[in-house]
C-alpha positions, 0 to 999 in steps of 0.5 A: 513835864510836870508844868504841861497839863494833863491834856497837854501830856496826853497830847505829848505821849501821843506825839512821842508814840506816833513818833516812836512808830516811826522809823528814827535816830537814837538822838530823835527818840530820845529827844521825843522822851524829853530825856537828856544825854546826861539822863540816858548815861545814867544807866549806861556804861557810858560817860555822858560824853560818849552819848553823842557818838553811840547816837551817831553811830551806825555800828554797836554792839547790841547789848548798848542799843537794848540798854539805851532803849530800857533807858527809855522805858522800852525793850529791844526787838531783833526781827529777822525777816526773810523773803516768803518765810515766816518773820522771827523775833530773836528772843535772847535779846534779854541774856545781853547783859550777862555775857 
């Protein structure tokens, strides 16, 4: 990032977010931050070579998925909604890490 211009980043940030809008895979967001799978394993307790195969997974635990989306600058949301109540946002998403 530090060879695009200040309008070119801008630009980028904007693309990522609009991306991150959107509904998207692990591997998809990531790439929309320009990080690696050696830099998301950085601070997970995961070998770099699990990366690939937590971003293509559709089943784990919730705590790997907080940590992979803090990774990327982001905090998890659990919402539950259900039909003709109120939605929730499950709250102890931040407790993940020390059970």
């Amino acid at each position: 990032m530090d060879n695009f211009t200040p309008q070119e980043k801008t630009e980028i940030q904007e693309e990522a977010d609009k991306l991150i809008a959107e509904e998207m895979m692990l591997r998809e967001l990531r790439k929309a931050y320009y990080l690696t799978q050696s830099e998301i394993a950085k601070n997970l307790v995961l070998e770099e070579n699990n990366i690939s195969k937590v971003e293509k997974q559709t089943d784990f635990l919730l705590s790997t998925l907080a940590n992979y989306i803090e990774r990327l600058g982001g905090k998890l949301k659990l919402v539950a909604e259900f039909p003709e109540k109120q939605t929730i946002i499950i709250q102890s998403l931040t407790d993940l890490n020390n059970d």
